[in-house]
C-alpha distance (Angstrom), angle and dihedral (degrees) to the residues before:
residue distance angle dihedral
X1 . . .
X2 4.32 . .
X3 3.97 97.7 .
X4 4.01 93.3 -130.6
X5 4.32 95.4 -165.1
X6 4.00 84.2 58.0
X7 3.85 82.8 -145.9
X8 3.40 101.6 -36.9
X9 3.41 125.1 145.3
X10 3.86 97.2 -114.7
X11 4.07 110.8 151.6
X12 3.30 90.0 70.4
X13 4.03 124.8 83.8
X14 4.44 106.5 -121.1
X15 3.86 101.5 -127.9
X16 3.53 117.1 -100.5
X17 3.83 98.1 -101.4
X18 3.60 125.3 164.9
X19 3.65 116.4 -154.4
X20 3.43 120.5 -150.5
X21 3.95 91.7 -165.3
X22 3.94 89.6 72.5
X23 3.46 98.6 65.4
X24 3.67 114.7 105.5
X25 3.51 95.0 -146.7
X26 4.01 86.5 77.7
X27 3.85 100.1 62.7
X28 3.87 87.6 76.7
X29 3.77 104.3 68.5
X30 3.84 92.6 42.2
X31 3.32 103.1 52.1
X32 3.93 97.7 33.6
X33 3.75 82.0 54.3
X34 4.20 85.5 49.7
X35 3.97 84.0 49.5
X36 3.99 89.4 -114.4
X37 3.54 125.2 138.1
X38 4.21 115.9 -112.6
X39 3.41 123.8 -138.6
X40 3.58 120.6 -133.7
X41 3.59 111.2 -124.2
X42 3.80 133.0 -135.3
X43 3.28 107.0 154.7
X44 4.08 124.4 38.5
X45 4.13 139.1 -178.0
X46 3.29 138.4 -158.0
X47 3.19 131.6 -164.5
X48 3.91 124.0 -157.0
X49 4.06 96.9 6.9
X50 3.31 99.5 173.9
X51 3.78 117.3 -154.5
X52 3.77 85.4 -5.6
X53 3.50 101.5 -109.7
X54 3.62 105.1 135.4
X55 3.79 104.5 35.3
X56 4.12 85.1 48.4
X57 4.25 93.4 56.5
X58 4.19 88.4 41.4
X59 3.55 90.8 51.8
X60 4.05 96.2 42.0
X61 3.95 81.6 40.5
X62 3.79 108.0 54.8
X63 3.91 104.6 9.7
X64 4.17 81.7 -119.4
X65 3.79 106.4 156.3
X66 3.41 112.2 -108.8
X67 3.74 137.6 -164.8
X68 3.80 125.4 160.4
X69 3.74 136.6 151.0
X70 3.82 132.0 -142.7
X71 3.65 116.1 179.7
X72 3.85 101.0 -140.9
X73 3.75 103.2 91.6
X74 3.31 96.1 -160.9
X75 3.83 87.2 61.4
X76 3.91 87.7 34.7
X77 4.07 90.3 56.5
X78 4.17 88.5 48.1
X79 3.58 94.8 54.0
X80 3.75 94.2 35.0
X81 4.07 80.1 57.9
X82 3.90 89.4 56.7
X83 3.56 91.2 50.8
X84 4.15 97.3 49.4
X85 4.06 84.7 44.4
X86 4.29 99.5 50.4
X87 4.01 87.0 36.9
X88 3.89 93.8 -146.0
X89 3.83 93.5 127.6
X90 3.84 103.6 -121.6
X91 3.74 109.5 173.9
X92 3.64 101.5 -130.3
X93 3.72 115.3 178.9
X94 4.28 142.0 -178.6
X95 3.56 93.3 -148.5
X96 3.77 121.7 134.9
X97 4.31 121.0 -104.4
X98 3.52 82.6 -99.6
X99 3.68 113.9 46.0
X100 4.03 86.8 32.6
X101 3.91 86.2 60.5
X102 3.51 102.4 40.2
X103 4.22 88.9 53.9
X104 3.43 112.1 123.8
X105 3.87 95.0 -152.7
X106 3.53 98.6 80.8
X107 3.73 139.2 97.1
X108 3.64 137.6 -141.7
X109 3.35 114.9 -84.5
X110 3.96 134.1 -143.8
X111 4.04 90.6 -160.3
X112 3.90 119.3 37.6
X113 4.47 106.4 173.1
X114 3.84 127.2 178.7
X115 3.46 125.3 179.7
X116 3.67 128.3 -153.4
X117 3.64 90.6 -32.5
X118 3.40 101.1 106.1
X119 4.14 98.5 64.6
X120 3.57 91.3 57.6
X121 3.88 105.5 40.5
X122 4.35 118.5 87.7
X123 4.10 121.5 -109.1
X124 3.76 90.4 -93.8
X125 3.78 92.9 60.4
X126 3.88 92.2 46.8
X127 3.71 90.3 51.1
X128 4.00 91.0 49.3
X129 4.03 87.6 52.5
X130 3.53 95.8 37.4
X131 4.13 86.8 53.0
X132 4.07 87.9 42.1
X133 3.89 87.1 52.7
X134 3.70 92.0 57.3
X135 3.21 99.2 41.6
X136 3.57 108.0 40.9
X137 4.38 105.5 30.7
X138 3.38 115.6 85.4
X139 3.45 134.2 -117.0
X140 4.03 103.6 -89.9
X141 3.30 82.3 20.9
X142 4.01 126.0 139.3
X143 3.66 131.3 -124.0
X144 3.97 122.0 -168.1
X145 3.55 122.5 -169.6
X146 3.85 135.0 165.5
X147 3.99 121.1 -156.6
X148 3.73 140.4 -178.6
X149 4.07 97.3 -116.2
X150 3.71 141.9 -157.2
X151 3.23 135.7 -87.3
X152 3.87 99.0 24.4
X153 3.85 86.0 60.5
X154 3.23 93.0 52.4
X155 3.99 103.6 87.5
X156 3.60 90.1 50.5
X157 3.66 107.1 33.8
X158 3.82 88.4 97.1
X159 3.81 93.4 52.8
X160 3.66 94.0 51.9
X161 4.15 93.2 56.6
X162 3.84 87.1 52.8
X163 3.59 94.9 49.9
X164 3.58 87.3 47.6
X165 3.90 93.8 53.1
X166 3.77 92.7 48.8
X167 3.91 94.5 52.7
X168 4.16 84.8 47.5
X169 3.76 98.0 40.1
X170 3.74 112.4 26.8
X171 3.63 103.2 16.1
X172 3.60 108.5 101.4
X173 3.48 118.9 -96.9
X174 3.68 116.9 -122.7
X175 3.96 89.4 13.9
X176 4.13 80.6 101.3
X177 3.38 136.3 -118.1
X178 3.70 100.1 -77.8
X179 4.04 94.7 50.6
X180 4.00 82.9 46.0
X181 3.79 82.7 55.2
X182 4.37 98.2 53.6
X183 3.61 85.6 43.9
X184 3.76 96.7 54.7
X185 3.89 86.9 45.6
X186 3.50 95.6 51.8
X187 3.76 92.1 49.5
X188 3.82 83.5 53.5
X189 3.48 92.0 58.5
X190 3.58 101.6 48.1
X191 3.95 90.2 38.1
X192 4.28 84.6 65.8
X193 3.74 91.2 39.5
X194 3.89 83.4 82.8
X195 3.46 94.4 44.4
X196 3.26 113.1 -126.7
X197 3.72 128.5 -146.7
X198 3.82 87.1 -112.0
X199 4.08 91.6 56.0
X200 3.79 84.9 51.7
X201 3.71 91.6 59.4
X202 3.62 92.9 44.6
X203 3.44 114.2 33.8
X204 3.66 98.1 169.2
X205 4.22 89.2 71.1
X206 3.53 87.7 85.8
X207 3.54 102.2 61.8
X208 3.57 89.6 37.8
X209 3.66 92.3 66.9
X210 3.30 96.4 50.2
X211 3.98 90.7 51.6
X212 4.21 88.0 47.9
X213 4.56 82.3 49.6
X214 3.63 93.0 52.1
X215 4.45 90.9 51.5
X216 4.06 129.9 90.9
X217 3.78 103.8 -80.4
X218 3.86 92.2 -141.0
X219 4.33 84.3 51.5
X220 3.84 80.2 50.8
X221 4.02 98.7 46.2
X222 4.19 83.5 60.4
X223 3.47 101.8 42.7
X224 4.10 107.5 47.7
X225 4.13 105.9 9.9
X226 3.48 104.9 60.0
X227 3.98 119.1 108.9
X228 3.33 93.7 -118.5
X229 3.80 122.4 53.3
X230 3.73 122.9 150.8
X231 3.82 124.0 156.5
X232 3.59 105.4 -153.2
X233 3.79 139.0 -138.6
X234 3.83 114.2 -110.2
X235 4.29 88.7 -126.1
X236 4.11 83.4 44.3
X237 3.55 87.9 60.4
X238 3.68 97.7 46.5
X239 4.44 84.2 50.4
X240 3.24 84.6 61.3
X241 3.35 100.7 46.0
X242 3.03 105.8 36.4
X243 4.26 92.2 90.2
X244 3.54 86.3 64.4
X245 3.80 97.2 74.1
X246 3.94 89.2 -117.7
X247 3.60 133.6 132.2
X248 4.18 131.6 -160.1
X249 4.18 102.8 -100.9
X250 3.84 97.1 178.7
X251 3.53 140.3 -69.6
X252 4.12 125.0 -55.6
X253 4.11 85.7 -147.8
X254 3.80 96.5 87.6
X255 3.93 87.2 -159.7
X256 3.64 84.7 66.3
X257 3.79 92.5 71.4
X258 4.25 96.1 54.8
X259 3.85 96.0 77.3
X260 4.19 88.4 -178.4
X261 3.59 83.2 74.2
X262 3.66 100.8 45.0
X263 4.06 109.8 30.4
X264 3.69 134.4 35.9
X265 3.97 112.6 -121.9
X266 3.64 87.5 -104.3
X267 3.57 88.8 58.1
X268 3.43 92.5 43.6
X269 3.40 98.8 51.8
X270 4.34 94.0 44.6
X271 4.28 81.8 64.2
X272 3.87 97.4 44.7
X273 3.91 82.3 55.7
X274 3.89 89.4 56.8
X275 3.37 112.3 87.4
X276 4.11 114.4 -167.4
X277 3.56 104.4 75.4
X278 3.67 106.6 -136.8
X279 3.83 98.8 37.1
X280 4.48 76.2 62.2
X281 3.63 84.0 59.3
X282 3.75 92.9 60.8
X283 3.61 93.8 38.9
X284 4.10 83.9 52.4
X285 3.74 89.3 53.2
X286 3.96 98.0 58.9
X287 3.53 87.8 47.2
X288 3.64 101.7 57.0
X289 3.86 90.6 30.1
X290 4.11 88.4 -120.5
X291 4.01 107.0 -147.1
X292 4.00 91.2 169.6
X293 3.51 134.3 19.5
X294 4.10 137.9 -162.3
X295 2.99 119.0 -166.5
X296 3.65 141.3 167.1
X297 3.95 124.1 -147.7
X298 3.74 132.9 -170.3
X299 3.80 140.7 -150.6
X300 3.34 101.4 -130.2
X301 3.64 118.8 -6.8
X302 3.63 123.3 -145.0
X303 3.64 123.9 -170.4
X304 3.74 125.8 -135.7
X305 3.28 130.1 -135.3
X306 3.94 128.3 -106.2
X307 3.68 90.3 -113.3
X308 4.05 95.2 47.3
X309 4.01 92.3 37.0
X310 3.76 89.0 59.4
X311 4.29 94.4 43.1
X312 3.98 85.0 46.9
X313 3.97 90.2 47.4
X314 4.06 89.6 42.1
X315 3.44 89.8 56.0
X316 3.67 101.1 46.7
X317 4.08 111.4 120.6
X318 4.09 113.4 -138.8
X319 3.61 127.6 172.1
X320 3.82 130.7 -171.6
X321 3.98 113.9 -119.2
X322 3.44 101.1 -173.7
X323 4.02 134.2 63.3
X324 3.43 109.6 -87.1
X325 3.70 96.4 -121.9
X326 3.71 96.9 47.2
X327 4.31 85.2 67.6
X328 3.29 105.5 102.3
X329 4.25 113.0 -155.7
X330 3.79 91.2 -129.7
X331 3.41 131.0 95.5
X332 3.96 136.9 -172.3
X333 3.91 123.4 -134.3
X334 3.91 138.3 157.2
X335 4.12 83.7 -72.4
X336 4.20 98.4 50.4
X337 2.84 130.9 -110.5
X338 4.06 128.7 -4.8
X339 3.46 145.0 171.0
X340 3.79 139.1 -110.4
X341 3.51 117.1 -123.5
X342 4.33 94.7 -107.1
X343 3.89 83.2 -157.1
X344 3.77 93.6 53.2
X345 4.03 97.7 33.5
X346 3.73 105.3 35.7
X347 4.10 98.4 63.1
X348 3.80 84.2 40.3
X349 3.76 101.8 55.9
X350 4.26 85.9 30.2
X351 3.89 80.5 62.6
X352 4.01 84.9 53.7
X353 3.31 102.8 46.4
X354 3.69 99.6 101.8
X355 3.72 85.5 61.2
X356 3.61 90.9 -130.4
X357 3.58 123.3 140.3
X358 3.46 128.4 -89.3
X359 3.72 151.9 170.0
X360 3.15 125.5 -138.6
X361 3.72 98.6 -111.6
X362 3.33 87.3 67.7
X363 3.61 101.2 48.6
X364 4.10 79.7 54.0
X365 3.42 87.7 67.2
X366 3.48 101.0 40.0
X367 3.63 95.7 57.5
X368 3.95 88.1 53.1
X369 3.63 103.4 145.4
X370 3.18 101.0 9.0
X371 4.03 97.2 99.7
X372 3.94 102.8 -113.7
X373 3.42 115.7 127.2
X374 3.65 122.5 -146.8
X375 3.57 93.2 -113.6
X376 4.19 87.0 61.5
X377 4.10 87.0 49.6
X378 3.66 88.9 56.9
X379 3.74 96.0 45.8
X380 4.23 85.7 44.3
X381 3.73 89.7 54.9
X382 3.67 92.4 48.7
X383 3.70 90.3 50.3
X384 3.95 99.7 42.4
X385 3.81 94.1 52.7
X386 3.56 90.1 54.4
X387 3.23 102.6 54.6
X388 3.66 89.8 45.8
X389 4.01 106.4 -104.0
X390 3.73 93.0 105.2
X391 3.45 148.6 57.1
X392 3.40 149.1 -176.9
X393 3.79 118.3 -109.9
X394 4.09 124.1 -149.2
X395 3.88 129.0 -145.8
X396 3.48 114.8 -59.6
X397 4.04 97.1 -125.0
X398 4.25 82.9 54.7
X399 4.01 88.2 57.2
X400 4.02 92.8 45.3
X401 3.45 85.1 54.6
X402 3.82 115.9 44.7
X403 3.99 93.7 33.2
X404 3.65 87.5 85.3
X405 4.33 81.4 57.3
X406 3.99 91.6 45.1
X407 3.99 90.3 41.4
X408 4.24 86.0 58.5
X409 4.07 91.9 40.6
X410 3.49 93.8 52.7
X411 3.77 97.8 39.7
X412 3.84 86.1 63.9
X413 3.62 95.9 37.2
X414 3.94 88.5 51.5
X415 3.86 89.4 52.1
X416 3.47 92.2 53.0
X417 3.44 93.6 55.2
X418 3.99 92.2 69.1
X419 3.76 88.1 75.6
X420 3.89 100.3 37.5
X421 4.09 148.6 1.1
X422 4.17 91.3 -132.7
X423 4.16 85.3 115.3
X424 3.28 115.9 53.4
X425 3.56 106.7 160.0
X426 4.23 133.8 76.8
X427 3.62 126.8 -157.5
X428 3.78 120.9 -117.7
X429 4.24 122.8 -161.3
X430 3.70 80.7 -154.8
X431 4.00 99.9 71.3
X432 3.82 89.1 10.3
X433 3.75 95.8 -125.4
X434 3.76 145.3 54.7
X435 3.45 126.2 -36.4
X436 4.32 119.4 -169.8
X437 3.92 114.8 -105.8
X438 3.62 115.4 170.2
X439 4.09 118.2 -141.2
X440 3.62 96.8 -96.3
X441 3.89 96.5 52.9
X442 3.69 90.7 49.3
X443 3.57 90.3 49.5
X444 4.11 83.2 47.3
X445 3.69 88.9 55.6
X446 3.94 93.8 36.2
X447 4.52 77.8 59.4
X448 3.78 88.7 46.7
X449 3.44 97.6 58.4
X450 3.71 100.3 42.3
X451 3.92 80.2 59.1
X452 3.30 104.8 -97.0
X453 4.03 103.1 140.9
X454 4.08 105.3 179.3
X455 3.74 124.5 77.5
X456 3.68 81.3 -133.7
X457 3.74 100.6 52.1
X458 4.23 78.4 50.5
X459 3.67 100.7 57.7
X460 3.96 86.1 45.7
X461 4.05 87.6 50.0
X462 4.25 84.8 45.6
X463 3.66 97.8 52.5
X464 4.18 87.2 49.3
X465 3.23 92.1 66.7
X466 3.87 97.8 36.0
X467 3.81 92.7 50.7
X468 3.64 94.3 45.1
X469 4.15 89.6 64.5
X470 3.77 95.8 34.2
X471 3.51 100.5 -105.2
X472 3.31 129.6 154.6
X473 4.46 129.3 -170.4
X474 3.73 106.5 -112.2
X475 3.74 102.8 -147.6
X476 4.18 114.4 -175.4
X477 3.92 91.3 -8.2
X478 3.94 82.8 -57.5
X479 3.85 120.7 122.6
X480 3.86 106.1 -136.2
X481 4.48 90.6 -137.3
X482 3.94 99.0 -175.0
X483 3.83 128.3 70.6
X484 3.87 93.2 -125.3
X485 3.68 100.2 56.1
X486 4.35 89.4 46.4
X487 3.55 88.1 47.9
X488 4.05 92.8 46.3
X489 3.74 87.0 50.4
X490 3.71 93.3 54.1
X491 3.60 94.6 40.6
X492 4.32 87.4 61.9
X493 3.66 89.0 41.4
X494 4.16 90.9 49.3
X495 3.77 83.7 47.3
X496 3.55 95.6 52.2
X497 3.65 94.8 46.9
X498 3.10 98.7 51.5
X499 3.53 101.5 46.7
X500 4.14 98.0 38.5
X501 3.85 108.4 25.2
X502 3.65 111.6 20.7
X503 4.16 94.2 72.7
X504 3.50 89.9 47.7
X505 4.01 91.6 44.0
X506 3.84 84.9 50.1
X507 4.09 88.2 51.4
X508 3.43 87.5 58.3
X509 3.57 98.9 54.0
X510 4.29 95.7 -112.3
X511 3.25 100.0 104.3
């Protein structure tokens, strides 16, 4: 009998994950801030999708054309769903690498993403994708592609086989996957209780374990129990590659590019004295102890000038998508923990706070006076959309356009959520991608459109449909048993909603 997942994990659901990385709309900041030139990008791939989550809200988002395959077809059929329901016409298949890749249906693409996939797929797979890359991206075109990576695997690696082998050999057939999974982490547990000479050498496994207990068992079945699992070096990656015609651009993980938060100026200073470019990447990786990378990579790159750079960058359009107050001036990189600069970042997210679009040319001029040079804005933009307060904002005729799409999407998304919190994400035609709603707000919004127009009167609509299905809000690892206290708990979170997220919702074109 031909084994069709090819080892696989495929009896168990992918979570629904959005991932903000896929979105096209991204590539611009990062590579204008690498001085490289972006393509614009009609049509778009991706490979692996999962339950189709991401690839459905880019295509509603932007009107990109968009094909991709994932071979589950019970993930295929969910996305497929998505794609009937939003009416853009993305081409969402369940086709293996290889049949996908050999179709003769498809056209060349300016944007081809994977996520993940690639650390948990066998050689012949990568070769088929590699071959599909070169054949099928265009010249200029982008290629984004995320990867387990050495050396931050390297410590636990060996603790990953094991677990593996205990799920396959003790774990109790037809207990399922997921109760093959608890057993293997429980073994784990009591295999370090006797501290072994290997937990001695890494100390951090411990903690580790207890971070991998504490995650969604199905998010678990996909990362560490497929057959195939092989964090790669950075120069493996560009081996294999390298057929493909492609070249490394710069990273999709806009932290990535702000080395104060990620090497020491000694560290710093050891790379700028190395002079191949890619062999720097490597060296990079060991000292940050890289356990995943993104990374974007080009067919041909072409450098702009310092004159069109800074017109491109001017013109950039960023918007801020959460409250002002909620944006903390921290921000977390490969050294801790650091600090904004409140002198810097304050006027610049002040200048936001309206949560109306703007480039950054205008933001220039905003912050006339108030001693932040342009080359600080860039730097704050980088740093604000990757830690999630900002986003990039497309042409106004695009958003016109596709928000009857996203308007369709998140109608049926929002509907969903009366029977469960599994989504919680809507797509916006402002930043052409996701955006996180939680359950409740959707359900807010769900009340909003059905007229409701109080936070009150949604609360009362909330607890409807809660009651109805027996639900109850768990608040603190407490169940809240009586009617009164649910429907006081929704009442604060209508009241919040309305007064901190649903003007910056509407800003963004969701609500």
């Amino acid at each position: 009998m031909t084994d069709w997942t090819s080892g696989y994990v495929a009896d168990i659901g992918y979570t629904f994950g959005y991932y903000t990385e896929l979105n096209p709309l991204r590539v611009k900041l990062a590579f204008l801030n690498a001085g490289l030139v972006a393509p614009e990008v009609g049509t778009a791939c991706e490979l692996g999708f999962g339950q189709g989550l991401s690839a459905n809200m880019h295509a509603a988002a932007t009107l990109t054309q968009w094909h991709g395959t994932d071979f589950n077809p019970a993930q295929a059929g969910f996305a497929q769903e998505l794609a009937a329901v939003a009416g853009v016409g993305a081409r969402l298949h369940d086709d293996a690498f290889a049949d996908f890749c050999a179709r003769t249906d498809l056209p060349d693409f300016d944007y081809i993403g994977l996520h993940g996939i690639w650390s948990w797929i066998s050689d012949a797979n990568r070769a088929v994708i590699t071959d599909f890359i070169g054949r099928k991206l265009k010249v200029g075109g982008v290629l984004y592609i995320s990867y387990n990576t050495q050396p931050g695997w390297a410590a636990f690696a060996p603790m990953r086989h094991l677990m593996t082998e205990h799920a396959e050999i003790i774990g109790a057939l037809g207990h399922g996957l997921v109760s093959r999974i608890g057993g293997a982490l429980d073994f784990t547990e009591k295999l370090l209780a006797t501290n072994p000479a290997y937990a001695r050498a890494n100390p951090q496994i411990a903690d580790r374990i207890k971070t991998v207990k504490a995650q969604n068992p199905h998010y678990l079945a996909h990362e560490y129990f497929n057959r195939d699992w092989e964090p790669m070096h950075f120069a493996t990656m560009a081996d294999w590659l390298a057929p493909a015609k492609v070249g490394f651009a710069c990273s999709a993980h806009y932290l990535d590019h702000i080395d104060a938060v990620n090497l020491t100026a000694e560290q710093q200073q050891f790379l700028k004295d190395i002079p191949d470019v890619m062999f720097r990447e490597s060296v990079r990786d060991f000292m940050v102890n890289q356990q995943f990378r993104r990374d974007y990579w080009v067919k041909g790159a072409r450098r702009l000038s310092p004159l069109e750079r800074a017109e491109a960058l001017r013109a950039l359009r960023v918007v801020l998508v959460a409250p002002r107050a909620d944006v903390s001036l921290k921000v977390a990189g490969a050294l801790g923990e650091a600090d904004m600069t409140e002198a810097v970042y304050a006027p610049i997210l002040d200048a936001l706070a309206d949560h109306k679009p703007k480039t950054l040319g205008q933001l220039e001029q905003a912050l006339q006076g108030k001693n932040v040079s342009f080359d600080q804005l860039v730097q704050a933009a980088l740093v604000l959309t990757g830690a999630g307060h900002v986003a990039a904002v497309q042409e106004d005729a695009l958003m016109a356009r596709a928000k009857k799409h996203t308007d369709k999407l998140n109608a049926h998304l929002m509907a969903k959520a009366r029977g469960s919190a599994d989504i919680a994400y809507l797509a916006s035609p402002v930043t052409g991608g996701g955006v996180t709603v939680g359950r409740f707000p959707q359900l807010f919004l769900l009340a909003l459109g059905l007229g409701k127009k109080q936070p009150a009167d949604w609360a009362q609509t909330v607890w409807q449909i809660l009651s109805a299905q027996g639900q109850r809000i768990v608040m603190e690892g407490k169940t809240l048993e009586s009617a009164d206290d649910n429907l006081a708990e929704l009442n604060r979170q209508a009241t919040e909603f309305h007064e901190r997220h649903l003007p910056i919702l509407k800003s963004l074109g969701i609500a």
